[in-house]
VOVEXMI-371185 format. One record per residue (C-alpha): residue number from 1; x, y, z; residue in three letters. Coordinates in nm, 2 decimals. Example, Ala and Ser with C-alpha at 12.3 -4.5 7.8 and 13.67 -1.06 7.14 Angstrom:
2
1;1.23;-0.45;0.78;ALA;
2;1.37;-0.11;0.71;SER;
This chain:
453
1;3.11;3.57;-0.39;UNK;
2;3.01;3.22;-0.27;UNK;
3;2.64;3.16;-0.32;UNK;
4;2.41;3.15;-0.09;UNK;
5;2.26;2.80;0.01;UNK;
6;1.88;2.80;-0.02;UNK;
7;1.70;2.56;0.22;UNK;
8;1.44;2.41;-0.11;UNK;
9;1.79;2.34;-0.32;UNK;
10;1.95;2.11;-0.05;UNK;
11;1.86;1.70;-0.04;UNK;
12;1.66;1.67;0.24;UNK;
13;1.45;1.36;0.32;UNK;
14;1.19;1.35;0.57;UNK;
15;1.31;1.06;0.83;UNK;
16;1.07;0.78;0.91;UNK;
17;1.19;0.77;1.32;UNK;
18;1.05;1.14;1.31;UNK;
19;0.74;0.96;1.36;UNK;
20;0.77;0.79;1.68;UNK;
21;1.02;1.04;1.77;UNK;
22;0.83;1.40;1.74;UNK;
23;0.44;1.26;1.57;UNK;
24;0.52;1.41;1.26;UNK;
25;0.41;1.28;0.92;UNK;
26;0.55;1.30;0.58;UNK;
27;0.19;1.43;0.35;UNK;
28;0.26;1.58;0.00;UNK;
29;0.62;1.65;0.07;UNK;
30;0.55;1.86;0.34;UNK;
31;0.67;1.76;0.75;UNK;
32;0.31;1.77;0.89;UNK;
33;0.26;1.76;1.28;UNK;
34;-0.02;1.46;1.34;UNK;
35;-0.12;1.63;1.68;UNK;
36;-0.21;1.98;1.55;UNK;
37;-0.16;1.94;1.17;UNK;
38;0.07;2.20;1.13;UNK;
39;0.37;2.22;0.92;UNK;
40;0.74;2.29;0.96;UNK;
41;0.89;2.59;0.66;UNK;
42;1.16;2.36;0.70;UNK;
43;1.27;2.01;0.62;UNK;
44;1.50;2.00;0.91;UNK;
45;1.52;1.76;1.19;UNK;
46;1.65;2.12;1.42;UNK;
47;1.25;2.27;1.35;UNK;
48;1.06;1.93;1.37;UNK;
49;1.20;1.87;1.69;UNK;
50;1.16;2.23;1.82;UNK;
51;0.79;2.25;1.72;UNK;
52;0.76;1.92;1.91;UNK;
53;0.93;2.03;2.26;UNK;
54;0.78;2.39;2.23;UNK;
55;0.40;2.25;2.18;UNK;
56;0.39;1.90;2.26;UNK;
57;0.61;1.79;2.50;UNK;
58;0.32;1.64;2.76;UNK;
59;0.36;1.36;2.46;UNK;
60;0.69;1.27;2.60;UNK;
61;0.51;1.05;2.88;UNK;
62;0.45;0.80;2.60;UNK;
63;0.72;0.57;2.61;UNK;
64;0.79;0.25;2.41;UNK;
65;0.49;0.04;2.20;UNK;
66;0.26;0.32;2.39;UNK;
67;0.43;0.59;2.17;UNK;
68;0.47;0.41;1.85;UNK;
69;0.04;0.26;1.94;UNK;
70;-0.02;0.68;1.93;UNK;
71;0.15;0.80;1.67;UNK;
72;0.00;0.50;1.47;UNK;
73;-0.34;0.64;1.56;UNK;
74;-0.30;0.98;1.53;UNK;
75;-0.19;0.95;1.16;UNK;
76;-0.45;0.75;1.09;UNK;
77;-0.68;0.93;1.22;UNK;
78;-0.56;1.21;0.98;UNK;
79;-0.51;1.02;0.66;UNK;
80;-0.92;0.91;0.72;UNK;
81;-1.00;1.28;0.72;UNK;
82;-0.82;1.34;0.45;UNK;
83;-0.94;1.04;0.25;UNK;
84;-1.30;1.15;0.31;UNK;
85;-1.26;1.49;0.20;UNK;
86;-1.08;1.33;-0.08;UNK;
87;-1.28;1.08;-0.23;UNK;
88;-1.56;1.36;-0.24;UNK;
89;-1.34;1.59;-0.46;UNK;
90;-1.30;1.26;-0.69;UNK;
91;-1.62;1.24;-0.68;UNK;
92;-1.74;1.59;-0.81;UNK;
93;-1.39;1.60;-1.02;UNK;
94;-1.52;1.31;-1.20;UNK;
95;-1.84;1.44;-1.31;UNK;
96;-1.71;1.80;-1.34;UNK;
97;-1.41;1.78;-1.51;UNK;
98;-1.32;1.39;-1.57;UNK;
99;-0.97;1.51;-1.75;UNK;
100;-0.89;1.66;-1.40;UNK;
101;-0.93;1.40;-1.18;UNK;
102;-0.59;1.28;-1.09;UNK;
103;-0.50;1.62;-1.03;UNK;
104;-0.75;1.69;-0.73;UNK;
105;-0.68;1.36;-0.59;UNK;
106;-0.36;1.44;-0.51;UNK;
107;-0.45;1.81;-0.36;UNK;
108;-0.27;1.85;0.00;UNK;
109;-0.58;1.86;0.26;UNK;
110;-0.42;1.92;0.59;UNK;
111;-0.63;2.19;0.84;UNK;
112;-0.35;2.51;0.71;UNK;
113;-0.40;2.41;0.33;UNK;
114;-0.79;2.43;0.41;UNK;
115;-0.75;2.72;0.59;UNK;
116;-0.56;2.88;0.28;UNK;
117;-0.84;2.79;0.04;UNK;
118;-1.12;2.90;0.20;UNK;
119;-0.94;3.22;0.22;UNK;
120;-0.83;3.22;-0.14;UNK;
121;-1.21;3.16;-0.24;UNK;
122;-1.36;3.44;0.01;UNK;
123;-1.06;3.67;-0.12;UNK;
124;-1.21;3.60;-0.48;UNK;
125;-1.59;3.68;-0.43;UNK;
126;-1.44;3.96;-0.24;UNK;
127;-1.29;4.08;-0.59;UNK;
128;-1.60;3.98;-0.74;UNK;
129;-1.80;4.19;-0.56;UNK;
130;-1.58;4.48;-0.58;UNK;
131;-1.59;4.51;-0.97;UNK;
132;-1.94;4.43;-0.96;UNK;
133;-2.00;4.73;-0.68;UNK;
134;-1.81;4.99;-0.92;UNK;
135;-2.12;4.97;-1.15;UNK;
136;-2.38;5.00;-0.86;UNK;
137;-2.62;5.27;-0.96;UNK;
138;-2.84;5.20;-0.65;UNK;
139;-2.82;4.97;-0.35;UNK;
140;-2.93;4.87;-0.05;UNK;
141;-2.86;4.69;0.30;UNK;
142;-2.94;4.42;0.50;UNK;
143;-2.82;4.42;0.85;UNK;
144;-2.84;4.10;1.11;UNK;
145;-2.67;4.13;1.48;UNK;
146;-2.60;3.80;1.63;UNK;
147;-2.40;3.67;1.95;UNK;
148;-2.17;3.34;1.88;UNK;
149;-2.10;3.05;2.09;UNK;
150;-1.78;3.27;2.23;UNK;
151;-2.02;3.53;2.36;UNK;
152;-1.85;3.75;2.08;UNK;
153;-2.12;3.95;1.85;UNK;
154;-2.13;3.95;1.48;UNK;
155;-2.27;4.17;1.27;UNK;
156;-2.33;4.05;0.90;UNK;
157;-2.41;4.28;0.63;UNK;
158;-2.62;4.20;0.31;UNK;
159;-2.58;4.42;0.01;UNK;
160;-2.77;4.43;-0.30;UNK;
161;-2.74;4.63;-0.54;UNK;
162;-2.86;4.72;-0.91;UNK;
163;-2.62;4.82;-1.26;UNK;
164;-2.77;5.02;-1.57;UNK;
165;-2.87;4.68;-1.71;UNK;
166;-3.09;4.62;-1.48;UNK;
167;-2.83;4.32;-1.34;UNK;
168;-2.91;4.23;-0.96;UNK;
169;-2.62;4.15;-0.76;UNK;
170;-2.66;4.01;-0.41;UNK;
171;-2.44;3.88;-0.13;UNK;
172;-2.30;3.87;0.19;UNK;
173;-2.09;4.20;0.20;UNK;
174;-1.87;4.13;0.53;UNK;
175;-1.91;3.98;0.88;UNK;
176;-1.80;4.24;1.15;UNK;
177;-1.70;4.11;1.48;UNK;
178;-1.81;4.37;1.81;UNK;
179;-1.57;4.38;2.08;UNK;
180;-1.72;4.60;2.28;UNK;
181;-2.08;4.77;2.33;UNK;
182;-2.34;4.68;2.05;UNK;
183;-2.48;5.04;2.04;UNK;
184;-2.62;5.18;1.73;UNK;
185;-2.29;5.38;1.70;UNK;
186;-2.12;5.08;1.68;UNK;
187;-2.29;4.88;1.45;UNK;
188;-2.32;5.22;1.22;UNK;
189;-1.89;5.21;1.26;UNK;
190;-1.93;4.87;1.14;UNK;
191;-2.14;4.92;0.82;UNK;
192;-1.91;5.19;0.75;UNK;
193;-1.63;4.97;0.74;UNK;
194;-1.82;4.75;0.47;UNK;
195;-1.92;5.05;0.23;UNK;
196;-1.52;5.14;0.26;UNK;
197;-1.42;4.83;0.16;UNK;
198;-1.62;4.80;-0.15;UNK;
199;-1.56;5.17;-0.22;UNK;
200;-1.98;5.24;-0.21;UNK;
201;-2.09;5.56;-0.19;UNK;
202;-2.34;5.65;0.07;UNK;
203;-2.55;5.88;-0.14;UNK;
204;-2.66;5.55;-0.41;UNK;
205;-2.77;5.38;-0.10;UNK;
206;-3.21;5.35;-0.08;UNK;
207;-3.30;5.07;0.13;UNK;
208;-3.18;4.95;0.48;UNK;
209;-3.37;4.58;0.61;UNK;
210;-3.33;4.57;1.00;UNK;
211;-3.53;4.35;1.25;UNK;
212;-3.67;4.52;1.57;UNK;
213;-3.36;4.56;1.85;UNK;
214;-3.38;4.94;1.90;UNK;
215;-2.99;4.94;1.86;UNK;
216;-3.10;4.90;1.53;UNK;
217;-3.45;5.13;1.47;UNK;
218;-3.37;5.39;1.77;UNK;
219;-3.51;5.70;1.65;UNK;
220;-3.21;5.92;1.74;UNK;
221;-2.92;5.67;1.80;UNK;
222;-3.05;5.36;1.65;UNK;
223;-2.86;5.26;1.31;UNK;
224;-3.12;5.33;1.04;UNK;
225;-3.11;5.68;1.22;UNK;
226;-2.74;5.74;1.20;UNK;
227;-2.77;5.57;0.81;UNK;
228;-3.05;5.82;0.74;UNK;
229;-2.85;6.13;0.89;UNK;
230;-2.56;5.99;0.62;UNK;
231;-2.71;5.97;0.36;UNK;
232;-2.92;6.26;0.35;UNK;
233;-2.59;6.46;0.39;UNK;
234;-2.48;6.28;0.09;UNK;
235;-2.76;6.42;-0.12;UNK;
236;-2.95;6.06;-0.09;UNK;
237;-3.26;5.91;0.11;UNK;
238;-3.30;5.60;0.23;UNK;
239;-3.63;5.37;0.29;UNK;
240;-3.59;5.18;0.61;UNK;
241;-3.75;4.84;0.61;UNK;
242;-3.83;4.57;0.89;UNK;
243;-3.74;4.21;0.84;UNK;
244;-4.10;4.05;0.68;UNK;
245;-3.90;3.68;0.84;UNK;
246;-3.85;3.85;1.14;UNK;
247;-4.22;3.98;1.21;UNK;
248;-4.38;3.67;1.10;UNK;
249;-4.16;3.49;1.38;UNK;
250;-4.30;3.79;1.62;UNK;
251;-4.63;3.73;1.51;UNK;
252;-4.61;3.36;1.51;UNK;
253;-4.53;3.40;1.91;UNK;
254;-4.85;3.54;1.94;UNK;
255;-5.03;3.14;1.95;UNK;
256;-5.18;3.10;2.27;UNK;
257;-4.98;2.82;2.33;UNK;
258;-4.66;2.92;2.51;UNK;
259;-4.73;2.71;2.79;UNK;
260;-4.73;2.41;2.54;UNK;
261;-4.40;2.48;2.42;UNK;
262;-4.24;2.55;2.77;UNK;
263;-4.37;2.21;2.89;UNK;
264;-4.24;2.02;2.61;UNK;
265;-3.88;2.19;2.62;UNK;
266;-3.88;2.04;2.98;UNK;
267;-3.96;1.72;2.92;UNK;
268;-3.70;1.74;2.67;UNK;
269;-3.48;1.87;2.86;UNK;
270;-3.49;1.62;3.16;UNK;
271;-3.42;1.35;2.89;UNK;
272;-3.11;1.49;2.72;UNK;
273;-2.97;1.69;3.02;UNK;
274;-2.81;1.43;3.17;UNK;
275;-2.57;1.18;2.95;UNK;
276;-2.67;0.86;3.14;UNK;
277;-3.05;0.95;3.08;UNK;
278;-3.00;1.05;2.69;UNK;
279;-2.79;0.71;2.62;UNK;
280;-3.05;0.48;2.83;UNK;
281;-3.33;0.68;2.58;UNK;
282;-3.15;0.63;2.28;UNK;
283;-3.13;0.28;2.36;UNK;
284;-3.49;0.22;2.48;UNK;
285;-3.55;0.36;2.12;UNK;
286;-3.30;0.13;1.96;UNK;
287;-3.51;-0.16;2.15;UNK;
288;-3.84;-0.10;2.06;UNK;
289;-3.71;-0.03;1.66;UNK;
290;-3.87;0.30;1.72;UNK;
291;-3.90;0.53;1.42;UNK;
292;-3.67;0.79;1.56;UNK;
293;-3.30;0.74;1.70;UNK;
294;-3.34;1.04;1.96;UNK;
295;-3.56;1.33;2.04;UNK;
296;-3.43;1.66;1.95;UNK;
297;-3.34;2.00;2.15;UNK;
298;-3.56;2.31;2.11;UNK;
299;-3.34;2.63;1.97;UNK;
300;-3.49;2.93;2.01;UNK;
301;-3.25;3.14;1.79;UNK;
302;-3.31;2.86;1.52;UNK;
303;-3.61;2.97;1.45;UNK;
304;-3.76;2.66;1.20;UNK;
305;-3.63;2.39;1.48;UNK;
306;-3.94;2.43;1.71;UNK;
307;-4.17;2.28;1.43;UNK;
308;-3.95;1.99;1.40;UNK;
309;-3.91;1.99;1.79;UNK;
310;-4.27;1.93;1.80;UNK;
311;-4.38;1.72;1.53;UNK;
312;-4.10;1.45;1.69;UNK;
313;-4.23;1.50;2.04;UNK;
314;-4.53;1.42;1.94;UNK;
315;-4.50;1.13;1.70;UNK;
316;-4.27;1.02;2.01;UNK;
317;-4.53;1.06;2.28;UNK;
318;-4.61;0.75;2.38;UNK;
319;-4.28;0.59;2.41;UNK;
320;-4.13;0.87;2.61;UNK;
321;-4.41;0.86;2.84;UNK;
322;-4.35;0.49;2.87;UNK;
323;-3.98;0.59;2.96;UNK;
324;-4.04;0.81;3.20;UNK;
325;-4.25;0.59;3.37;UNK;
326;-4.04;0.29;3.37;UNK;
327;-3.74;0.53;3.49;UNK;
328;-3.95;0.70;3.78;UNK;
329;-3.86;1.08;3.68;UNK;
330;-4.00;1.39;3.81;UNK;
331;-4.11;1.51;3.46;UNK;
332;-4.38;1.36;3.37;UNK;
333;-4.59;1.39;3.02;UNK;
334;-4.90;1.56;3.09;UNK;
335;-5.22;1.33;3.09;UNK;
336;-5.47;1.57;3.06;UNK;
337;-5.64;1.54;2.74;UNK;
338;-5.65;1.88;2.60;UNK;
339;-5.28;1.96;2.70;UNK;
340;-5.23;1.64;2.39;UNK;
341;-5.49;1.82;2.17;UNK;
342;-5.27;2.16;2.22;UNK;
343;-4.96;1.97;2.09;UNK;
344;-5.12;1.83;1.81;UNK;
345;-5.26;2.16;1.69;UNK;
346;-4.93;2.35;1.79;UNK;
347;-4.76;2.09;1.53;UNK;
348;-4.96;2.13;1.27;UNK;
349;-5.01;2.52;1.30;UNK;
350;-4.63;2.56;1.31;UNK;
351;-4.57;2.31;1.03;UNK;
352;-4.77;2.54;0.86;UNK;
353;-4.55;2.85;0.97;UNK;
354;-4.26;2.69;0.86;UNK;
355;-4.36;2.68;0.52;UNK;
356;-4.44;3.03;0.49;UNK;
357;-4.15;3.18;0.63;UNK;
358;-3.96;2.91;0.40;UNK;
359;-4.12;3.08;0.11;UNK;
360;-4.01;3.42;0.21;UNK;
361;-3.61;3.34;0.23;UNK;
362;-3.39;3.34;-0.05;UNK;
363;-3.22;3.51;-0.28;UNK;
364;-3.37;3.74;-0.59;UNK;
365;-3.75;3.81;-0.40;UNK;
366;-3.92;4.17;-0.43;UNK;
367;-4.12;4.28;-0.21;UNK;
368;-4.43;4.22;-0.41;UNK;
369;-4.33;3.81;-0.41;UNK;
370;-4.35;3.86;-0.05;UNK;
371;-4.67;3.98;-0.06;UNK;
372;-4.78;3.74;-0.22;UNK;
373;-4.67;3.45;-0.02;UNK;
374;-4.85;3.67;0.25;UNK;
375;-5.14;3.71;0.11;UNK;
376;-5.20;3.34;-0.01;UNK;
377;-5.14;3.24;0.38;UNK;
378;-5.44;3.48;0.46;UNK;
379;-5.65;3.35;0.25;UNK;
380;-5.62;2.98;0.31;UNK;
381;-5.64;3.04;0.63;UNK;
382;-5.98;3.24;0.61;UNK;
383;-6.09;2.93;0.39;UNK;
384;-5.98;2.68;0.63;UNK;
385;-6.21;2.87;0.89;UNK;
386;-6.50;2.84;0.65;UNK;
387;-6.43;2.45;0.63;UNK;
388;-6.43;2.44;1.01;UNK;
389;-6.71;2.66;1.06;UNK;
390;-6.91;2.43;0.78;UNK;
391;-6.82;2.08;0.95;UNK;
392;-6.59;2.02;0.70;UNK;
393;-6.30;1.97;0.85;UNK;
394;-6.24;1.59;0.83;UNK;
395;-6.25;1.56;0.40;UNK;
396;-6.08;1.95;0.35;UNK;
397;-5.84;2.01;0.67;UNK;
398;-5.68;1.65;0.70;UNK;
399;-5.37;1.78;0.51;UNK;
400;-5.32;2.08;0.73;UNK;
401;-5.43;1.95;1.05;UNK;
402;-5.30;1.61;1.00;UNK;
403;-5.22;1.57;1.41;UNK;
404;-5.51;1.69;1.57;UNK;
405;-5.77;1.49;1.34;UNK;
406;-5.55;1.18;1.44;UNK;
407;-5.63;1.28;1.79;UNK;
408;-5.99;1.31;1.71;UNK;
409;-6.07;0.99;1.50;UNK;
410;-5.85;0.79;1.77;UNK;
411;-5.98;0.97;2.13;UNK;
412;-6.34;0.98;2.26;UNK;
413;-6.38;1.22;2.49;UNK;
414;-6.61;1.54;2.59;UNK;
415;-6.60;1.85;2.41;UNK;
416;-6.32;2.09;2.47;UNK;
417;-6.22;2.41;2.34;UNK;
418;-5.87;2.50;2.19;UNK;
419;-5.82;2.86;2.21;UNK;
420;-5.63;2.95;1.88;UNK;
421;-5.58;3.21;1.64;UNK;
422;-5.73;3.14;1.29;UNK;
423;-5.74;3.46;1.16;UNK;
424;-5.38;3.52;0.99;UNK;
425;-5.23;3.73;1.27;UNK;
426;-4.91;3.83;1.09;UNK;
427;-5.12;3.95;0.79;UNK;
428;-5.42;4.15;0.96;UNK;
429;-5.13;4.30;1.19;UNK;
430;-4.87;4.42;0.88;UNK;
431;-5.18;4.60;0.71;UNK;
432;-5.51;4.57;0.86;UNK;
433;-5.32;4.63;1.22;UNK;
434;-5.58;4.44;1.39;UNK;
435;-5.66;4.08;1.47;UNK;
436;-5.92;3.87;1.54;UNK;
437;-5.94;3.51;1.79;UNK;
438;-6.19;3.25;1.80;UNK;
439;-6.21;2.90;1.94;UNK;
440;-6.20;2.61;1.76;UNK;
441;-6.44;2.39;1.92;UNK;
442;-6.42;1.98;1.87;UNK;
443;-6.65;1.73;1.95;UNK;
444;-6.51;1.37;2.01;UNK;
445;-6.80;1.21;2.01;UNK;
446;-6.89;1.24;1.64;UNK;
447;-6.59;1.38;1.52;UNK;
448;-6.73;1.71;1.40;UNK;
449;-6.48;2.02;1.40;UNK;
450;-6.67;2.35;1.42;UNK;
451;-6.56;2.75;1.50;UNK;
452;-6.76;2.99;1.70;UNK;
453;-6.67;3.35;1.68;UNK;
């Protein structure tokens, strides 16, 4: 019987017209498309030329030195991706694994051969986790719901879990996407899903970390209630635990200073709505060798951006005042005196938020670590009231309230009284469920800082 021809045993050479004739690109032997970055199965002028006609042919209108000017751009545009992406895996080759160098500079890095590793690496913690799950003889959950840029809502799930030597294993289980409703039904479906998977029995589950949605804590339909129902079927129970990042975000809210925020956000927002306004800022920046580049958007689901928000509102003040002047907006920065001294305290109070709720993310923390970083929050700022309360404010505070004493030493003005809440309010409402506001009072004549209860 003849034998069969095979397409990878005959001669073929990729053709250097293919370029100006269907923008494709000869990269690591393979027939790569420079307008999608795809590739052909086949070496064969037939395929290159359908792919072309099928999903390309509005490129047709280019005709002449305007077709061979494209195609010269397009593949350099991709051989400059490629050479970044490439010159950073010589990099960390080099250091690594010198002997290997050569061989992961010559690694095919077009968008499918990307695509295939990142799914070869997930595919491999996958198995990771699954050997590491067999040994499980307790774990527990950590459940997030968010909503994407497509409107489409994703549901990841943490899972940690414990072995007989007292080994901790901790990662991110599975991300579920939730085409329809987001009822606690649904996201209990989900989590299902993620236990079959790693072959996890229900009844070795103990702890499940939500935030506040009541899809999430309903007492009847909610998914710690439906987890709950499970488990205790199994023969198990299961502790059901609030985010601590999430309530010290809630908590945070509580500041007195919303209004603060919401006109900063539209001052922002009057800058950087429009493109003609954001370039002419960026370049009054540029002029003035300010020392920012551009202010930056306010994110409410990013919940560490609004300190940085701030802080660079305010270090920019005075130069976006002067650009708003100069360009005769509606928006104006507020001139009234204590609206500055609220943005300098709300910088400096969420600076100090940030820190704390940096201290409670990360991998391998109990809940007594937690605690801690809790605890010592409290107590500095109870100290911080005694410095204030004592007139000591200006040699003990200056590191914490760094922009509101620059206001003070460099304003004169009468007294005025920043409502603000100095007690730790996340703290006294986790376990002393109660909390307690007093003003901050500040006298710009003599620069004395002073509480009254």
């Amino acid at each position: 019987m003849e034998r069969q021809r095979q397409w990878h045993t005959d001669k073929r050479h990729f053709k250097q017209k293919w370029e100006d004739d269907y923008f494709f690109a000869e990269i690591s032997s393979k027939a790569v498309c420079l307008i999608c970055q795809q590739s052909v199965a086949v070496l064969k002028e037939y395929n290159i030329r359908r792919h072309y006609e099928t999903k390309h042919a509005v490129f047709s209108r280019y005709k002449g030195e305007v077709r061979k000017k494209k195609s010269s751009e397009l593949l350099s545009k991709l051989r400059s991706q490629q050479a970044t992406l490439t010159r950073c895996l010589s990099t960390a080759a080099s250091i690594m694994c010198p002997s290997q160098e050569r061989v992961f500079s010559q690694i095919s890095l077009s968008r499918n051969t990307v695509t295939r590793r990142v799914e070869d690496l997930s595919r491999d913690i996958r198995d990771q986790l699954t050997v590491k799950s067999r040994d499980f003889v307790a774990f527990s959950l950590a459940c997030d719901e968010s909503t994407d840029i497509s409107d489409s809502v994703q549901l990841l799930v943490f899972v940690r879990g414990i072995n007989t030597d007292m080994e901790i294993t901790q990662e991110l289980a599975g991300l579920e996407t939730l085409r329809g409703t987001t009822k606690g039904e649904d996201l209990f479906a989900a989590v299902s899903r993620v236990l079959d998977k790693y072959n996890l029995s229900w009844d070795k589950m103990v702890g499940i970390t939500t935030d506040g949605a009541p899809a999430m804590i309903g007492k009847k339909a909610g998914l710690t209630a439906l987890i709950s129902q499970k488990v205790s079927e199994c023969g198990g129970k299961v502790a059901q635990y609030h985010c601590i990042l999430h309530q010290e975000q809630l908590c945070a809210k509580t500041i007195g200073l919303a209004d603060v925020v919401r006109d900063v956000v539209k001052i922002i927002n009057c800058i950087r709505s429009k493109a003609l306004s954001h370039r002419q800022f960026r370049a009054f920046l540029d002029e003035v060798d300010a020392q920012y580049k551009d202010i930056l958007y306010h994110q409410e689901v990013h919940w560490l951006s609004r300190g940085t928000v701030l802080k660079r509102f305010f270090e920019l003040r005075q130069l976006i005042a002067e650009f708003l002047s100069s360009a005769s907006r509606d928006t104006q920065i507020p001139t009234d005196k204590r609206w500055i001294f609220d943005v300098a305290f709300m910088v400096d109070i969420t600076d100090l938020l940030n820190n704390l709720n940096v201290k409670l993310q990360g991998k391998e923390q109990i809940i007594t670590e937690l605690f801690d970083h809790i605890k010592a929050f409290q107590m500095k700022l109870q100290l911080l009231c005694r410095h204030l309360s004592a007139g000591k404010s200006l040699t003990c505070c200056t590191q914490t309230f760094g922009c509101l004493l620059f206001v003070i030493v460099t304003r004169a003005a009468p007294c005025v009284s920043v409502a603000v809440m100095c007690r730790c309010p996340w703290c006294l409402r986790l376990f002393d469920r109660k909390r307690n506001c007093l003003s901050l009072w500040v006298c710009f004549h003599c620069s004395v800082v002073f509480c009254v209860l």
